[in-house]
C-alpha atoms as an extended CHARMM CRD file, in Angstrom:
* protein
*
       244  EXT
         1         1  UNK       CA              0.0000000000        0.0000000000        0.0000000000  PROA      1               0.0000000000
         2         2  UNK       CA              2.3650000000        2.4500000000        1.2730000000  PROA      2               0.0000000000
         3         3  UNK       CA              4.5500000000        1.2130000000       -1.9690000000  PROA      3               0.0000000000
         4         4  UNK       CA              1.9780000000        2.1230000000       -4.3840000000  PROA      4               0.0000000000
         5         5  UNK       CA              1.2530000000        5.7360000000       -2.8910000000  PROA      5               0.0000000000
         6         6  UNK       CA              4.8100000000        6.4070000000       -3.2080000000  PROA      6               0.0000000000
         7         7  UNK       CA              5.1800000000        5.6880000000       -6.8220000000  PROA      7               0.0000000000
         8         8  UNK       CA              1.6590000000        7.6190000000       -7.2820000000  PROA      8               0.0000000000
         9         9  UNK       CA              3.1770000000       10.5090000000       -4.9120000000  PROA      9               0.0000000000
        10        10  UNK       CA              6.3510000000       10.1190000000       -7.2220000000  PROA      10              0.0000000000
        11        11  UNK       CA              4.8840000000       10.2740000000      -10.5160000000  PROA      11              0.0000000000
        12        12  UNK       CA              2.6960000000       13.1530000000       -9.0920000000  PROA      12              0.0000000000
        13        13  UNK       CA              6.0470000000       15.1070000000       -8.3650000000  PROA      13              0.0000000000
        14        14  UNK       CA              6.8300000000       14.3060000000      -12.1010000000  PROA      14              0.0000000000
        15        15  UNK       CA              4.3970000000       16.1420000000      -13.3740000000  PROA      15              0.0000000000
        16        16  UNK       CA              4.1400000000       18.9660000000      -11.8140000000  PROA      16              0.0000000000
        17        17  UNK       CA              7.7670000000       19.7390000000      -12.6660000000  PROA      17              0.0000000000
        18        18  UNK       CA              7.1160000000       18.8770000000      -16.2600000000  PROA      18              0.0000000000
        19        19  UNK       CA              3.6910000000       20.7720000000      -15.9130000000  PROA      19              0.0000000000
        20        20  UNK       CA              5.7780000000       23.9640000000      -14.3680000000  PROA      20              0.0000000000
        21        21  UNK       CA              8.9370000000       23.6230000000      -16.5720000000  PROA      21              0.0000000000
        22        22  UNK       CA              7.1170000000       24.3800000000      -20.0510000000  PROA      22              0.0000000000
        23        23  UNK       CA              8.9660000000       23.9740000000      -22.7970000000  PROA      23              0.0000000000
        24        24  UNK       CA              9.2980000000       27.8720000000      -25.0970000000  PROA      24              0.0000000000
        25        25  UNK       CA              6.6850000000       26.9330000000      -27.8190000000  PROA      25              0.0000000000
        26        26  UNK       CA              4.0160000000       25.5800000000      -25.3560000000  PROA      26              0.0000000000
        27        27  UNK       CA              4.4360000000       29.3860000000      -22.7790000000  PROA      27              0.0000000000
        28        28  UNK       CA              4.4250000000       31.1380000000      -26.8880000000  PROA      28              0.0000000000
        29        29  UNK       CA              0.8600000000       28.9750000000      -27.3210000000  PROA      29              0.0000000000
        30        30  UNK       CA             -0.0730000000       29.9100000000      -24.0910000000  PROA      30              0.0000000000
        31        31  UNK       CA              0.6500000000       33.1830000000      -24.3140000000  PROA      31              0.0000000000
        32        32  UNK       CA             -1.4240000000       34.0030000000      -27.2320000000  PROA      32              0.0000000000
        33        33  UNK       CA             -4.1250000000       31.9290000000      -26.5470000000  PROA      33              0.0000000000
        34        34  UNK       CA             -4.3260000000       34.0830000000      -22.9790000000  PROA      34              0.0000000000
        35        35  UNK       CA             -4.1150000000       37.4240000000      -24.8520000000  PROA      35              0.0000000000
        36        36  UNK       CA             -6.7580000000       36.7960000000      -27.7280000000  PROA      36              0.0000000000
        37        37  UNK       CA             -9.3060000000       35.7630000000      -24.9720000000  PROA      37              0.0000000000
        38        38  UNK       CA             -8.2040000000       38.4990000000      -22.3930000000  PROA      38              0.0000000000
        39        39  UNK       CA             -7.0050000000       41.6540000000      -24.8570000000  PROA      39              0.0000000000
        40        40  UNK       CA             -6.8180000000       43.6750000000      -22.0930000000  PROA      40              0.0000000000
        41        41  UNK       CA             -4.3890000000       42.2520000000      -19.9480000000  PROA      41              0.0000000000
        42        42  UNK       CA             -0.7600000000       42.1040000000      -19.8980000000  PROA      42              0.0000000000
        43        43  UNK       CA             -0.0460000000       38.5470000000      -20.0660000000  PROA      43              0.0000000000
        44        44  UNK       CA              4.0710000000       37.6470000000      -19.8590000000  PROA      44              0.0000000000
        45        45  UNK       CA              5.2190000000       34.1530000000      -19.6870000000  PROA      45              0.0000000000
        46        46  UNK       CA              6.6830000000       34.6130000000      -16.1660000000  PROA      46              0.0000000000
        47        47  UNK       CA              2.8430000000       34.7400000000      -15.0890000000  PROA      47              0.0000000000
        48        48  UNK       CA              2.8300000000       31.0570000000      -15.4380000000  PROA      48              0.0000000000
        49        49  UNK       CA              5.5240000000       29.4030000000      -13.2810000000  PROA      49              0.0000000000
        50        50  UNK       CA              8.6570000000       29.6060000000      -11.2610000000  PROA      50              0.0000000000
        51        51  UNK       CA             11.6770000000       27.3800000000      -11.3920000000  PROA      51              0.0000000000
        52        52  UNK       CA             10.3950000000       25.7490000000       -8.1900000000  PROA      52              0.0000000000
        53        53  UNK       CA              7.7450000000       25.8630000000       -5.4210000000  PROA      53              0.0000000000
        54        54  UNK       CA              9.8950000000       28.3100000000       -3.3330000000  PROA      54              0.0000000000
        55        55  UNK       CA             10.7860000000       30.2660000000       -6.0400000000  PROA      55              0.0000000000
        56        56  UNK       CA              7.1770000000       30.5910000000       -7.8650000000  PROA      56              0.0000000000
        57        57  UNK       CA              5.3910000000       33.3370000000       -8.0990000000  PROA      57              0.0000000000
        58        58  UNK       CA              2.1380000000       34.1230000000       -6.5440000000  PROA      58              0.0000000000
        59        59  UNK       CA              0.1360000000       33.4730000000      -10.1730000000  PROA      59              0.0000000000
        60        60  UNK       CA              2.1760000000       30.2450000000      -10.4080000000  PROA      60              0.0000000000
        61        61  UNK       CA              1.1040000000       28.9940000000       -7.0110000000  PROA      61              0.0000000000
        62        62  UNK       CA             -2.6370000000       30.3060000000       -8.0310000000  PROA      62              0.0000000000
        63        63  UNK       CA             -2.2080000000       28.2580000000      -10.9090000000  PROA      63              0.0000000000
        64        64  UNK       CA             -0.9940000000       25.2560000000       -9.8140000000  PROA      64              0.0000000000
        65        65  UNK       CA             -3.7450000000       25.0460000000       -6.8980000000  PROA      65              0.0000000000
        66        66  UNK       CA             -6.2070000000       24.6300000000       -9.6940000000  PROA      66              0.0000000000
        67        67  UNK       CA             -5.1430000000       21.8530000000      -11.7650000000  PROA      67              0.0000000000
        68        68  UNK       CA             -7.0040000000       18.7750000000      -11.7400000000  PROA      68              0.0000000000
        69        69  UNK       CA             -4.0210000000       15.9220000000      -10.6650000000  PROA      69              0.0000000000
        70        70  UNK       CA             -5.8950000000       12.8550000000      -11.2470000000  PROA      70              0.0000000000
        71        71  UNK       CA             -6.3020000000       14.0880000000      -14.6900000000  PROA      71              0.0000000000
        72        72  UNK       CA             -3.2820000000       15.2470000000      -15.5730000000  PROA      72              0.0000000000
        73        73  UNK       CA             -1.6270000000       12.4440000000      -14.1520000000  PROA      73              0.0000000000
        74        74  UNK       CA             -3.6410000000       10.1740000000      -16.3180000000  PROA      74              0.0000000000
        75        75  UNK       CA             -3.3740000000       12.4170000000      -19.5340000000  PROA      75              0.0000000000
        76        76  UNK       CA              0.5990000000       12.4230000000      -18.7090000000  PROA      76              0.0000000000
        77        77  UNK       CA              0.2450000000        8.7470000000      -18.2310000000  PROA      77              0.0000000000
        78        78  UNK       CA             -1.4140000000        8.3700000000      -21.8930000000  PROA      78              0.0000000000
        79        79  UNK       CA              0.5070000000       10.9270000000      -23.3810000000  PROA      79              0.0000000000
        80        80  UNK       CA              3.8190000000       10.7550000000      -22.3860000000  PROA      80              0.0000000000
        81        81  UNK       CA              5.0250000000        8.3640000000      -25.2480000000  PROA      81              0.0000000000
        82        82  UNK       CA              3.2940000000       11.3390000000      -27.6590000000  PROA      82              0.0000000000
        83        83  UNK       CA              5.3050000000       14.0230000000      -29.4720000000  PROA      83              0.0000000000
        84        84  UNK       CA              5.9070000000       17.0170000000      -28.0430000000  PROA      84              0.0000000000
        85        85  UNK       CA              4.0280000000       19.0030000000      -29.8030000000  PROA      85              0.0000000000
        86        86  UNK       CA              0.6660000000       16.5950000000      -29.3170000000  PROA      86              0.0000000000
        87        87  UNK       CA              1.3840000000       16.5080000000      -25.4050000000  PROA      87              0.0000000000
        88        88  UNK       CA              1.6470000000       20.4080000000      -25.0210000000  PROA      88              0.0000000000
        89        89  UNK       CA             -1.3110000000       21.2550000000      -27.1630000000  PROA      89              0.0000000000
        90        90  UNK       CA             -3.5940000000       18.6580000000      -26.1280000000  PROA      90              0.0000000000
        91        91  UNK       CA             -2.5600000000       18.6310000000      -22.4860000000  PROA      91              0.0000000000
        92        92  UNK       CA             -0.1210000000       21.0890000000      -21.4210000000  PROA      92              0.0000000000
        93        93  UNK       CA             -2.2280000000       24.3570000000      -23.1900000000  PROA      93              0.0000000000
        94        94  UNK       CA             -5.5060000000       23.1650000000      -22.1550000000  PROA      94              0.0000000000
        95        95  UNK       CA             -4.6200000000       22.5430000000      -18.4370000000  PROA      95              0.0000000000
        96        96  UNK       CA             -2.9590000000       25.7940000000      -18.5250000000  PROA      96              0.0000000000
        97        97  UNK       CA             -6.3250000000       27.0570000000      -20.0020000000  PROA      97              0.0000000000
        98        98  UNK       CA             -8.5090000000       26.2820000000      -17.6660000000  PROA      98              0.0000000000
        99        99  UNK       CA             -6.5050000000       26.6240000000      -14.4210000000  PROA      99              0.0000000000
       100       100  UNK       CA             -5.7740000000       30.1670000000      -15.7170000000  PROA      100             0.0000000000
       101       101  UNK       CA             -9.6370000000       30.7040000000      -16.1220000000  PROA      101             0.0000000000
       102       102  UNK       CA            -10.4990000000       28.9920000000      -12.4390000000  PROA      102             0.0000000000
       103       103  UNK       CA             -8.2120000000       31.3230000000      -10.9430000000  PROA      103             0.0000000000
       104       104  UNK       CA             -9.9880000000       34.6800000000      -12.3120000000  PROA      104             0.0000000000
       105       105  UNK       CA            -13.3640000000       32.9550000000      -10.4210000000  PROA      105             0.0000000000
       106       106  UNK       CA            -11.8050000000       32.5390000000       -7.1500000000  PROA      106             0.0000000000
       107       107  UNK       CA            -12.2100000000       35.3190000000       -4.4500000000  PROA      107             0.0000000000
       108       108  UNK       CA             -9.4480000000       37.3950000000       -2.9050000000  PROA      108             0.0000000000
       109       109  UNK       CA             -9.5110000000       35.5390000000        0.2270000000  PROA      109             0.0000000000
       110       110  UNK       CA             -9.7140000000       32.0190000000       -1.3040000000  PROA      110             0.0000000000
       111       111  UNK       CA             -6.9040000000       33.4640000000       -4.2020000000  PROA      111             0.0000000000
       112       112  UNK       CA             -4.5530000000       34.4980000000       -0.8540000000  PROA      112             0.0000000000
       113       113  UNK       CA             -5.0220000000       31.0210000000        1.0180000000  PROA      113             0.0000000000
       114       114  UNK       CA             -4.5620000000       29.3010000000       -2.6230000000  PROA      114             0.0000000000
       115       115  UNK       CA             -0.9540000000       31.5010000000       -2.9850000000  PROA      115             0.0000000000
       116       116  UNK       CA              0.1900000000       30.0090000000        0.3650000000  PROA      116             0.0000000000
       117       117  UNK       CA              0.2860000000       34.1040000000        1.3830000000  PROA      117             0.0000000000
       118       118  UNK       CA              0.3590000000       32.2590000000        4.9280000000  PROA      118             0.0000000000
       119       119  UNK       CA              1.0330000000       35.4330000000        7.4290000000  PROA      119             0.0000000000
       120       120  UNK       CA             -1.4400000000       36.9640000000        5.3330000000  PROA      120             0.0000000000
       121       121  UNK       CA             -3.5750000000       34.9210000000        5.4120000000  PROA      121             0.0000000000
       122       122  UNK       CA             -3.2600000000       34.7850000000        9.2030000000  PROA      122             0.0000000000
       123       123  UNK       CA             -3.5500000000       38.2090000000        9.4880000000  PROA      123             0.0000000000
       124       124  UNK       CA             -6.6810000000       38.4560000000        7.6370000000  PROA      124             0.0000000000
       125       125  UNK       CA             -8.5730000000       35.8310000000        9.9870000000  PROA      125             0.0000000000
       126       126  UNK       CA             -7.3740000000       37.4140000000       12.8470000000  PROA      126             0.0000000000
       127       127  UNK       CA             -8.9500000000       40.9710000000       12.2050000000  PROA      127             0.0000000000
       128       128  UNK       CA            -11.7560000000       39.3040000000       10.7920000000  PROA      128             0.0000000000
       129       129  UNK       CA            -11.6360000000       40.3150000000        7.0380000000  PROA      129             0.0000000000
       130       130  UNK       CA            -12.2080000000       37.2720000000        5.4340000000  PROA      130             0.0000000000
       131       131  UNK       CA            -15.9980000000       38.0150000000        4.6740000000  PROA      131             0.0000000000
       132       132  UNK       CA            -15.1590000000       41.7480000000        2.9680000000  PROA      132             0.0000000000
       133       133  UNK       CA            -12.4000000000       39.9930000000        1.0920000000  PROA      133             0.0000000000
       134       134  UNK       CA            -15.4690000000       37.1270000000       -0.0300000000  PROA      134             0.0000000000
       135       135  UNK       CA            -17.6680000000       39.8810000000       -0.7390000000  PROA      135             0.0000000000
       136       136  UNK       CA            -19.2920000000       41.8450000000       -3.7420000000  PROA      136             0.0000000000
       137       137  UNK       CA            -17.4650000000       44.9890000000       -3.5000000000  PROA      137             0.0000000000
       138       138  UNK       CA            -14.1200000000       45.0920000000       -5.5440000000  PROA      138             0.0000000000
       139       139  UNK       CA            -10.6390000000       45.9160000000       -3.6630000000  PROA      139             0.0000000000
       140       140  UNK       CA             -7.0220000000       46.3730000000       -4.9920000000  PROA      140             0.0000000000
       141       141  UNK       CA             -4.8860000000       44.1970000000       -2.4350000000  PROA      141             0.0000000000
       142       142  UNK       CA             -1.2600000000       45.2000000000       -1.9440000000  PROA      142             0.0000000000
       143       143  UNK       CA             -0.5530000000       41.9360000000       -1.1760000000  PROA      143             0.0000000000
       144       144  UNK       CA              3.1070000000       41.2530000000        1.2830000000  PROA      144             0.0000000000
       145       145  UNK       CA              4.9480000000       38.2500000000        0.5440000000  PROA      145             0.0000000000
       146       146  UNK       CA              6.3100000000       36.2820000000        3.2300000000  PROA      146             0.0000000000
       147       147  UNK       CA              9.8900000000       37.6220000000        3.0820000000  PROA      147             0.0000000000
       148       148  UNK       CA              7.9250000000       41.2270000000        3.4940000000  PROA      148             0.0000000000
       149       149  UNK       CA              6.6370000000       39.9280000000        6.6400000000  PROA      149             0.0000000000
       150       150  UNK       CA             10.1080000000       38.9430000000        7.7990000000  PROA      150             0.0000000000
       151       151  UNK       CA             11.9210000000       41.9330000000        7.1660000000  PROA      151             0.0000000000
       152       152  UNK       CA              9.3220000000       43.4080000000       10.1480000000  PROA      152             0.0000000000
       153       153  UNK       CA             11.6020000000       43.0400000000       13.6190000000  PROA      153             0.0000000000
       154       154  UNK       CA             11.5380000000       39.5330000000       15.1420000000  PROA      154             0.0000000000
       155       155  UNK       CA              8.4230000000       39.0710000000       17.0130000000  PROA      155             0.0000000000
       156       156  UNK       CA              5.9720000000       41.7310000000       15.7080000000  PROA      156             0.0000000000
       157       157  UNK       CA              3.6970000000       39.2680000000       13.4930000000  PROA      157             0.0000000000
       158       158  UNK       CA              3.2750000000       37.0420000000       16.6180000000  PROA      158             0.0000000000
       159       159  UNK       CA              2.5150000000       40.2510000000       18.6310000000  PROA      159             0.0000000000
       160       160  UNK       CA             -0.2620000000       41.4860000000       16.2390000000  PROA      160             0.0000000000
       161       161  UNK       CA             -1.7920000000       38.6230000000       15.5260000000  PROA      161             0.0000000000
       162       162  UNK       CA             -3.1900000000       38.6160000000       19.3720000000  PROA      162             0.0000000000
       163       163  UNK       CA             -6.4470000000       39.1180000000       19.9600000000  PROA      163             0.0000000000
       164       164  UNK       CA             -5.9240000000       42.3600000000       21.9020000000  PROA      164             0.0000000000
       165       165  UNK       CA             -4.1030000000       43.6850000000       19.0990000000  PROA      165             0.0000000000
       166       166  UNK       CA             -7.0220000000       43.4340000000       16.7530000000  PROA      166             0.0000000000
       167       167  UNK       CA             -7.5760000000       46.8550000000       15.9280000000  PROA      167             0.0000000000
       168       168  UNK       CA             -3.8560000000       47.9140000000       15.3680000000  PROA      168             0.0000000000
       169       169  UNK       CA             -3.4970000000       44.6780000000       13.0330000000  PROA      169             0.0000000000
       170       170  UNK       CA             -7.0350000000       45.7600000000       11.3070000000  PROA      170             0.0000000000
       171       171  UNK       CA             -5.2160000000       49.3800000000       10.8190000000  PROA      171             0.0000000000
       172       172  UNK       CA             -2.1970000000       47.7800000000        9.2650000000  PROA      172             0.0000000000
       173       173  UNK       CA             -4.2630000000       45.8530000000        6.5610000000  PROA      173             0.0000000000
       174       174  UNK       CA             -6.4150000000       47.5120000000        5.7850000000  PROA      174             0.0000000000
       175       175  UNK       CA             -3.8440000000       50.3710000000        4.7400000000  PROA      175             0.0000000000
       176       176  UNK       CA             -3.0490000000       47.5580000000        2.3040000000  PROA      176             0.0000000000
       177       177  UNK       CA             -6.5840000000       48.0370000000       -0.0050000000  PROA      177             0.0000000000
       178       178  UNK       CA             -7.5680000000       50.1980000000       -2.0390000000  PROA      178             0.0000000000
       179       179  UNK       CA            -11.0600000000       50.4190000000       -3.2090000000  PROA      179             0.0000000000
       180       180  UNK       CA            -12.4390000000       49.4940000000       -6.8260000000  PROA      180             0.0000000000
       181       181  UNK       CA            -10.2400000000       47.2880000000       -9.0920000000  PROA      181             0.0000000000
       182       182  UNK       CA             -6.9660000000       48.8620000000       -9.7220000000  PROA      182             0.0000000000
       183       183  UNK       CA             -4.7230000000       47.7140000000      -12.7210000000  PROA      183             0.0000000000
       184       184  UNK       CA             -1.2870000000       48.1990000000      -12.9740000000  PROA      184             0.0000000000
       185       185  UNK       CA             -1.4800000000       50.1830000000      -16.1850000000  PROA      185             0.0000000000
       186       186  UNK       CA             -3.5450000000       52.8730000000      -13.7130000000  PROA      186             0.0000000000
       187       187  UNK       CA             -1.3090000000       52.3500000000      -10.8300000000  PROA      187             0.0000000000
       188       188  UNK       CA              1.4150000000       54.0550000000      -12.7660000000  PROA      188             0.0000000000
       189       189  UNK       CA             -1.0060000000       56.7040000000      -13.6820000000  PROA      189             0.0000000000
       190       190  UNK       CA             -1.1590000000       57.9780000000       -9.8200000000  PROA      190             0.0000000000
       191       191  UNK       CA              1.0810000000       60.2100000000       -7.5750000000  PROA      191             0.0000000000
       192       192  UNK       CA             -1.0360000000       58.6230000000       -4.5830000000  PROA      192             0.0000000000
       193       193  UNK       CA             -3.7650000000       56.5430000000       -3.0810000000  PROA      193             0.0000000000
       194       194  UNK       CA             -5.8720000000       56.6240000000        0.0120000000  PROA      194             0.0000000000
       195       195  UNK       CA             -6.0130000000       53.4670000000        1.2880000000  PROA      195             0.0000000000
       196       196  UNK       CA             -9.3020000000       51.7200000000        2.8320000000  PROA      196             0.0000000000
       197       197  UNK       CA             -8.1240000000       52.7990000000        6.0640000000  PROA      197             0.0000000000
       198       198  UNK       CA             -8.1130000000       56.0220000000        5.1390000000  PROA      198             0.0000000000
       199       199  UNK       CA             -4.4740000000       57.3360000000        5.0500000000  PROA      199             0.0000000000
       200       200  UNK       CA             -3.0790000000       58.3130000000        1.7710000000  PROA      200             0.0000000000
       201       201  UNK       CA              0.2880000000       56.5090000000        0.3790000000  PROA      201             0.0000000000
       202       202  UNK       CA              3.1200000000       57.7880000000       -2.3270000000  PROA      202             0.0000000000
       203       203  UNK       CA              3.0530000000       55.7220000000       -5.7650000000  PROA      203             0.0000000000
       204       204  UNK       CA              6.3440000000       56.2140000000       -7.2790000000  PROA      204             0.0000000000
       205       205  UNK       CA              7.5410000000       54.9320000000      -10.7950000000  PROA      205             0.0000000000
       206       206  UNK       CA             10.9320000000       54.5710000000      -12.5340000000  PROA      206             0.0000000000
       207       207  UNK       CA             12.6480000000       52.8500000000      -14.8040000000  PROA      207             0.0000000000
       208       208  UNK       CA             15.0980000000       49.9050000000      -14.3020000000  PROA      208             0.0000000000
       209       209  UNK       CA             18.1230000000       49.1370000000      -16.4440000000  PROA      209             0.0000000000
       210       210  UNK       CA             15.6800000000       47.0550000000      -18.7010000000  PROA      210             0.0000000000
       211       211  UNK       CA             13.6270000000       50.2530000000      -19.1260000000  PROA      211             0.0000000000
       212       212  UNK       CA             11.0050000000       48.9780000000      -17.2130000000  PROA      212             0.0000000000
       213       213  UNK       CA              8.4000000000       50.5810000000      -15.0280000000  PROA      213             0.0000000000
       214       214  UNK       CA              9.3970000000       50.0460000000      -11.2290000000  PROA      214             0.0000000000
       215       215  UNK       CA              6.4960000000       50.7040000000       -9.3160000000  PROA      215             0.0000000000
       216       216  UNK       CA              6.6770000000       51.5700000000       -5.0660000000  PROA      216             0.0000000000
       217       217  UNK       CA              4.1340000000       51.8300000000       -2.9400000000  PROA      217             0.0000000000
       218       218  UNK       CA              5.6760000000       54.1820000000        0.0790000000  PROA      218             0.0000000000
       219       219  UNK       CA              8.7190000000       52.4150000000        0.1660000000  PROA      219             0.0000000000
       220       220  UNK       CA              7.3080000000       48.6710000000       -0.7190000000  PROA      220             0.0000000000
       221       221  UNK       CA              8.1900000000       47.6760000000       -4.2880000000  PROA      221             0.0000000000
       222       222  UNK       CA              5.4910000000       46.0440000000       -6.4300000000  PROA      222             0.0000000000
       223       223  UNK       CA              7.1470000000       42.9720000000       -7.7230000000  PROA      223             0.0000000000
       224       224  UNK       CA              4.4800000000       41.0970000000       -9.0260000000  PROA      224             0.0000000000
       225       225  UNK       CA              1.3940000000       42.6950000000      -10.9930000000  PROA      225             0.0000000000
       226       226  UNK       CA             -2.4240000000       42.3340000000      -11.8030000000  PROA      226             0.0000000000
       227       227  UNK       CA             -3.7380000000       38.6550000000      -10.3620000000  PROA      227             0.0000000000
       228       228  UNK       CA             -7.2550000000       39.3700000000      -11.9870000000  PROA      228             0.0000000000
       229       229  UNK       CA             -9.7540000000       37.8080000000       -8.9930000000  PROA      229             0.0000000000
       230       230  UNK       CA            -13.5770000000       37.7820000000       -9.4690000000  PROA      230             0.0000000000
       231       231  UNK       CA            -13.8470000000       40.2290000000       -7.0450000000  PROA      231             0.0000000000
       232       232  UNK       CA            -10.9410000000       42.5630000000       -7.1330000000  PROA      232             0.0000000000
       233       233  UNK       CA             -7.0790000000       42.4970000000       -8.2630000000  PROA      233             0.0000000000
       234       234  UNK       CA             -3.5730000000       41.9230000000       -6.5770000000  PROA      234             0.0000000000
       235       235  UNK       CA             -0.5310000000       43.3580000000       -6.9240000000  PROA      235             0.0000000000
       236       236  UNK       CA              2.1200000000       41.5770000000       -4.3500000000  PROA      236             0.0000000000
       237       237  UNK       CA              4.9080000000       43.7910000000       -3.2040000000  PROA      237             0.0000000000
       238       238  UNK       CA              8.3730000000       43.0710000000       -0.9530000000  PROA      238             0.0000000000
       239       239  UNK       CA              7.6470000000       45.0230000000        2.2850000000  PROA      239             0.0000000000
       240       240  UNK       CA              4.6380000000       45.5200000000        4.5330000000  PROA      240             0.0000000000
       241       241  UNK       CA              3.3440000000       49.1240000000        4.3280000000  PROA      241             0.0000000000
       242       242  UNK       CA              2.6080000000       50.6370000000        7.9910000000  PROA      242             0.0000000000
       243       243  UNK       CA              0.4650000000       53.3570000000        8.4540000000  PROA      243             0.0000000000
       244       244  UNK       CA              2.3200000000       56.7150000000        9.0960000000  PROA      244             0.0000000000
């Protein structure tokens, strides 16, 4: 028994790194197939994976949460012995497809459990924000990353997320939303924002040696842009923002 779940756990692991390794021409099939059906987007191939778990993205960990494993283990099972080209355009592209389409259904708070934002995550349970984040009403999330949590000094995330610190957490996250759905191509457009708990922060944009926009957020770089959500958007950025 315990035999058999380890080949199935091992062929499992097979997959996914074939799954999140794609080969060039399957991302360039992807890519289009993405932008014809959202033409308002920015859609780069980076959106789609990482190298590995730990170094994925937020979008690839979105992603990957929504594949189907019993199918695509079966359809790597059946295809494997298939030409590449057959295996990434009947499996690979489709997969990608539909996973990319599941994710623009889910909610903010199920899209920030689904990222493995954990501290997040915790946060947002502990000031009791996971119904506004389920809701109707569109937010822009400014969404920390683990290492943004850790760069806080050592013991502060334990310390807020107490119950008496509720309010002061509450504060903290909330100066993390904006309201309406915010895209990054509007982002840039802005010298400032007031936040849902009602202080105002600095957007600043530059350009990197690639000629790229660098966006901050106070002093919190946006690293990763525009996680479309059925009920608002995310941008994730490298520091936690604290209220002034």
């Amino acid at each position: 028994m315990n035999r058999g779940k380890s080949f199935f756990c091992a062929l499992l692991a097979i997959v996914c790194i074939l799954v999140f390794t794609v080969p060039a021409s399957a991302h360039s099939v992807f890519k289009k197939q993405l932008t014809a059906k959202y033409p308002d987007r920015k859609i780069s191939c980076t959106t789609c994976h990482g190298k590995s778990k730990k170094e994925r993205n937020v979008y690839g960990r979105l992603l990957r949460s929504q594949f189907d494993s019993k199918t695509l283990t079966a359809d790597f099972k059946t295809k494997k012995g298939a030409d590449k080209k057959t295996f990434e355009n009947e499996v690979m592209i489709p997969e990608f497809m539909s996973a990319f389409d599941k994710v623009q259904a889910m909610t903010l708070a199920e899209a920030i459990e689904a990222a493995e934002l954990k501290t997040l995550l915790a946060a947002v349970k502990a000031a009791e924000l996971v119904a506004p984040l389920s809701g109707a009403d569109e937010i822009t999330i400014f969404a920390p990353t683990e290492a943004a949590f850790g760069k806080l000094p050592e013991g502060t995330v334990k310390d807020l997320l107490k119950p008496e610190n509720k309010e002061k957490l509450t504060g903290i996250l909330m100066n993390h939303a904006v309201s309406g759905k915010v895209a990054s191509a509007d982002v840039v457009k802005l010298k400032s924002a007031e936040t849902a708990g009602g202080n105002s922060v600095v957007i600043s944009v530059s350009k990197n040696s690639k000629d790229e926009d660098e966006v901050k957020v106070d002093d919190a770089m946006v690293v990763e842009t525009d996680i479309m959500l059925k009920n608002g958007v995310i941008h994730v950025i490298d520091s936690v923002i604290l209220p002034n």
